[in-house]
Structures are given as structure tokens and as C-alpha cells.
C-alpha positions, -999 to +999 in steps of 0.1 A: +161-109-821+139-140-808+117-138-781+140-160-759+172-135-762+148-099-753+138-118-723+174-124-713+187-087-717+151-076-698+164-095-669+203-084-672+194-047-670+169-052-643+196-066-620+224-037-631+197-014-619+187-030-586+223-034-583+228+002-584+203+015-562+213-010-537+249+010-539+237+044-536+214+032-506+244+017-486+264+053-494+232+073-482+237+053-449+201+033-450+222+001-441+239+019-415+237+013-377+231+035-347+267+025-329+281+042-362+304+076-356+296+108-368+265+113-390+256+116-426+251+146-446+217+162-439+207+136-419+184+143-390+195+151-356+193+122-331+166+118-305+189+125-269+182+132-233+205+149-211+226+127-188+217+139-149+229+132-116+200+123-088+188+100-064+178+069-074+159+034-059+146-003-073+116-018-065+105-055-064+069-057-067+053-084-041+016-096-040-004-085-013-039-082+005-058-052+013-081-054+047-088-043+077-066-044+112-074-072+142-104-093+146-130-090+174-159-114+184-193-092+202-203-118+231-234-113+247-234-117+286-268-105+296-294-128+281-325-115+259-337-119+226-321-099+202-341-071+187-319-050+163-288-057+150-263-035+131-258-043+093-222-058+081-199-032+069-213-001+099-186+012+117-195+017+157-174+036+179-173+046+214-205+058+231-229+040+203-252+015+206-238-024+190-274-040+193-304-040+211-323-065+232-361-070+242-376-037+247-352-021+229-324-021+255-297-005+242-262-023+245-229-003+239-200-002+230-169+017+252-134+015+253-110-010+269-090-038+271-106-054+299-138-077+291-169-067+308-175-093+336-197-086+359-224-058+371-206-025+373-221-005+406-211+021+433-185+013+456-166-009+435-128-008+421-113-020+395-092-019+362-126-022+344-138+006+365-113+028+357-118+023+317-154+027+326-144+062+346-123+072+315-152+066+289-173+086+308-150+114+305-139+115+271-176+114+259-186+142+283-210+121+305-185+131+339-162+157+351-124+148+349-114+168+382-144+149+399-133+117+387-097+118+397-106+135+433-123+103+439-101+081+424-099+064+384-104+030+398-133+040+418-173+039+412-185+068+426-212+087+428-193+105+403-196+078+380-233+070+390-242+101+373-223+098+342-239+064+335-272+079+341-262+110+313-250+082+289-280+057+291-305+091+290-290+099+255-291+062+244-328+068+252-328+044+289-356+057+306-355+056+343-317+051+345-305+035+372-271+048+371-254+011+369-246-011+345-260-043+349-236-074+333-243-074+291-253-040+286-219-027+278-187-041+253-153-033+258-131-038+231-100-011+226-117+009+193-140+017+173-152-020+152-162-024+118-189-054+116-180-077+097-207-107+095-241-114+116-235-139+139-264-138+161-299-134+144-331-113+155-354-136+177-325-153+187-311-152+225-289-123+231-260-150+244-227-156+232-211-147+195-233-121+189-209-099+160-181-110+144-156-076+135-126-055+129-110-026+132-120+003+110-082+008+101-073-006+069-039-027+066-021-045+039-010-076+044+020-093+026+036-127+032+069-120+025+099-146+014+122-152+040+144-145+012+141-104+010+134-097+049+166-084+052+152-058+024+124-043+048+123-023+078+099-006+098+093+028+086+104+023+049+081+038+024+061+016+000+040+019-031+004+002-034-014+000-063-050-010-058-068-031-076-083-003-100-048+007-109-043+039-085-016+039-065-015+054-033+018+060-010+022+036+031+044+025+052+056-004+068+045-010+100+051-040+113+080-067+103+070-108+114+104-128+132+084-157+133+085-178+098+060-200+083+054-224+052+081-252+039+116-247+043+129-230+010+095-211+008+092-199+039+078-167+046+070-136+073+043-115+078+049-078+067+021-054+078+017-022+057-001+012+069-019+034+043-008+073+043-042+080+029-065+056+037-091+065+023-076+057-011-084+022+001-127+032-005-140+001+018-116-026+002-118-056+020-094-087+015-088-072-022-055-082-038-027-055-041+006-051-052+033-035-030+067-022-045+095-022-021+124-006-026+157-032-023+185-009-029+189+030-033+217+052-039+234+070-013+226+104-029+227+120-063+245+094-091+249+099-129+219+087-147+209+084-180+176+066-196+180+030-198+167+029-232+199+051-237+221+020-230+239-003-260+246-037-251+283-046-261+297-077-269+313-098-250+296-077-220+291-045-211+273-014-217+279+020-233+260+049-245+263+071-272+274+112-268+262+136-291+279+170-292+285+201-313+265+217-342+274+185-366+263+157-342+289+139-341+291+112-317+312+086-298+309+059-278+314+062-242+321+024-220+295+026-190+295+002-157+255+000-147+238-001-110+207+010-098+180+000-121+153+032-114+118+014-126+095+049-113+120+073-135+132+047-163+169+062-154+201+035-145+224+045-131+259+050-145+294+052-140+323+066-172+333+095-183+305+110-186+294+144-174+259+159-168+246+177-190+256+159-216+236+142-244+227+105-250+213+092-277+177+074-269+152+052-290+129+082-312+096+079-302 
């Protein structure tokens, strides 16, 4: 036989072979698919996961900004040269000194919504009294029953000696149990300091402090688009910008929009459950999951990875039951998409318990 012809009947048999492990292959089911019924013999049971009925929700995840609540601007009123400031970031709260003038002169901070403008002394009345009369109490400088015998909105002598036990602890010597115009700040909480806007050596006059609030808030300009998907009071998620999440609320929903027709948007204010999951974030981005549709109480569920795309359209899952696995396909409508659980929610003949076949993993 010539060298030519034993190459030929090499290459014949090769392909009888191939062409018979190809058959025994396609009978052992390894060109099967997983919409097939029933199972081989001795093949492995499926991975499944039991169908369930529970409450379900979707989120949309919008970009956000993590920072602090309202804006406040110190203003000296009582001349000086500034002598100590505070440093940006230090929260000050009622009772506590903001800065100090000259020879030390302490200037602090109380409570209120009424600006300090002019000298507060006996014998006068007043709304800023009143806040005054109120500070006084709350930090323990004055006696409540005293106070309201002689009225809120009066200065009396009452009051004359509270001032004199708050300027004694802020180290005043020789109190004179008034408060001349620029030695107190009302604003109506405790401020963070947020950036220096006076400098030692400089005169005690004007922006002295730019601040905030001490209460973080998350911001998010939301498209006019999905404001009928918030509320006050609805739950959010927030994941920081190290990854944790940490649970809010919302707190406030805009009315007025803003930005070019067809990307218009409102502002949605966000309150932190546990704020100090927030560390001392300021103007750090964030993403916020709202939740745009939830079902009105327990549905059937199933993973989505459970679901088989059928043509033309539709969905359907496949049941496995009794010792021999066998399955069947069962025709599902989908709704809520459940991105937290990774469960859809469906609607068939379809009961829970149940189990669905799911990707292995």
C-alpha cells in the first residue's frame, strides 16, 4: 500500500470516530439545553430556590451631596481687634464663647431668631429680651419662676443677675450684669464654622465667621420628572462615599423648579437616621436609592436569575418537583423588580414553596 492511500484511510477512520463520540455526546445530553423537560439518567440535581411570597420595592439610584443644614454669617457689632478666633470645622453651641476681642473679651453665642441690635439693659422689653430671658434659663444662669413673675419680655433684675452668672463663668471679671451691643450672637442653634472670615489683628466689625448648622443633610436635585415618586417621610438609602450605607428620610420636597425646560429639577432635602454614619462629610458626593414603586403587601417572588426569556416575549420559569426532577415550564407575567433581595415579582400558576430552577453558582 503507498504512502498516499495509508494516509487516506488514517483520515477516514479518524472522522468515523469523531463522528461517533459526537453521537454518544448528544445522547448523554451535553448538547442539551436548560428549557429541556425532565432530566437525564444520573444527572445531577438542578441548582433551585424556593418560590416565596413577600413584600417587595424598586429603587432608582440618584446622585446626591452630603453636607451640613443652613448657612449663617458671625457679624461683629461691637468694634475691637480680634484676638482669638475659633478653628474651621469647631462646633459652638449655646452658652460658649464664638471669639474674643482686645483683652480677651469674650463674645457668645445664644439662641434666637432675632439679631442682636442694640445694648441689652434693665428696664427694657423686647422680643430679643425674651430670647435673652430664655437663654438664661435653659443654661441655669436664672430662675424660671423668677423670670416669668416678672415677665419673658422683660429685663429685670432677674435677668441682671443671670448675665452676671454667665459672663462670671466665661471668665468677665467685674460683670456688669448688661450686655453691651457686640458681645453676644443670636442665631437659632448650635453653628459649625465653616471658614475664617475675619483675621486676628483685624477689627472685630462685620463678617466675622462664615457657618452652618452641625446637622448634616443630603442634598439632591431631583428631575422634575420623578417628583411625583417622593414624599416626605419616605425612607431612603445612602451610600457614602466609602461604600457604607446608612438608612434617612426625606425631609423636605422643593415646589419651586429650576434649570432648562426638559431638565428641570427640585430640591429634595434628605435627613440622616444615624448621623453619625456621615463622620464630618462635608459637600461629599452620595448616592440616594428611592424607592418608585412597592407592592401592596406580600406577592409571589422568585429570583430573577430564575427567569427564562421566551420568544416572541415573555417570561417563564422552570419547576422542579419529585424524587426524579423532572420539570416543566411554567408562563410568568413580571412586576416589581426587587434590586436589595434580587427577587421579581411574579404572577402564574405558581405556588410557594415550590422550586425554581436558578443559574449554579
Amino acid at each position: 500500500m503507498s504512502g498516499r492511500r495509508r494516509r487516506a484511510v488514517v483520515v477516514v477512520l479518524a472522522a468515523v470516530l469523531l463522528a461517533a463520540g459526537a453521537g454518544v455526546a448528544w445522547a448523554a445530553g451535553a448538547f442539551g439545553s436548560r428549557g429541556s423537560s425532565g432530566s437525564g439518567q444520573g444527572a445531577p440535581p438542578p441548582a433551585t430556590q424556593p418560590v416565596l411570597r413577600e413584600d417587595l420595592s424598586s429603587t432608582t439610584p440618584v446622585t446626591a451631596t452630603l453636607g451640613y443644614a443652613e448657612s449663617y454669617t458671625v457679624i461683629g457689632k461691637g468694634g475691637g481687634t480680634l484676638t482669638s478666633l475659633p478653628w474651621p470645622g469647631q462646633v459652638i453651641g449655646q452658652g460658649h464663647v464664638l471669639y474674643r476681642v482686645d483683652n480677651g473679651t469674650p463674645v457668645v453665642l445664644l439662641y434666637g431668631a432675632v439679631p442682636a441690635w442694640r445694648t441689652l439693659e434693665e428696664g427694657l422689653t423686647g422680643a430679643d429680651v425674651a430670647q435673652l430671658n430664655h437663654d438664661l434659663v435653659t443654661l441655669g444662669y436664672a430662675s424660671s419662676p423668677d423670670v416669668s413673675a416678672l415677665g419673658w419680655d422683660y429685663f429685670s433684675w432677674e435677668t441682671a443677675y443671670g448675665v452676671r452668672q454667665m459672663e462670671s463663668a466665661l471668665g468677665v471679671s467685674s460683670p456688669p450684669g448688661s450686655l453691651p451691643l457686640g458681645s453676644v450672637v443670636f442665631e437659632p442653634e448650635a453653628i459649625r464654622v465653616s471658614d475664617l472670615l475675619g483675621s486676628l489683628g483685624g477689627p472685630a466689625v462685620g463678617p466675622v465667621l462664615a457657618a452652618t448648622s452641625d446637622r448634616h443633610v443630603v442634598t439632591i436635585p431631583l428631575s422634575t420628572a420623578q417628583e411625583t415618586q417622593v414624599a416626605v417621610g419616605d425612607p431612603v438609602t445612602v451610600t457614602l462615599p466609602d461604600g457604607a450605607s446608612t438608612p434617612g428620610k426625606i425631609s423636605s420636597v422643593g415646589t419651586v423648579a429650576s434649570g432648562p425646560a426638559g431638565n428641570a429639577t427640585i430640591q429634595v432635602t434628605v435627613a440622616l437616621r444615624h448621623p453619625s454614619a456621615a463622620g464630618t462629610l462635608d459637600q461629599a458626593p452620595v448616592t440616594v436609592y428611592i424607592t418608585t414603586a412597592s407592592s401592596p403587601g406580600p406577592v409571589l417572588a422568585v429570583p430573577v436569575g430564575a427567569l427564562l426569556a421566551q420568544s416572541p416575549a415573555g417570561y417563564a420559569v422552570e419547576v422542579v418537583a419529585g424524587a426524579g426532577n423532572s420539570r416543566r415550564l411554567v408562563p410568568v407575567r413580571v412586576g416589581i423588580f426587587d434590586d436589595n433581595s434580587g427577587m421579581v415579582q411574579v404572577s402564574g400558576t405558581l405556588t410557594p414553596g415550590e422550586q425554581v430552577v436558578v443559574p449554579a453558582t
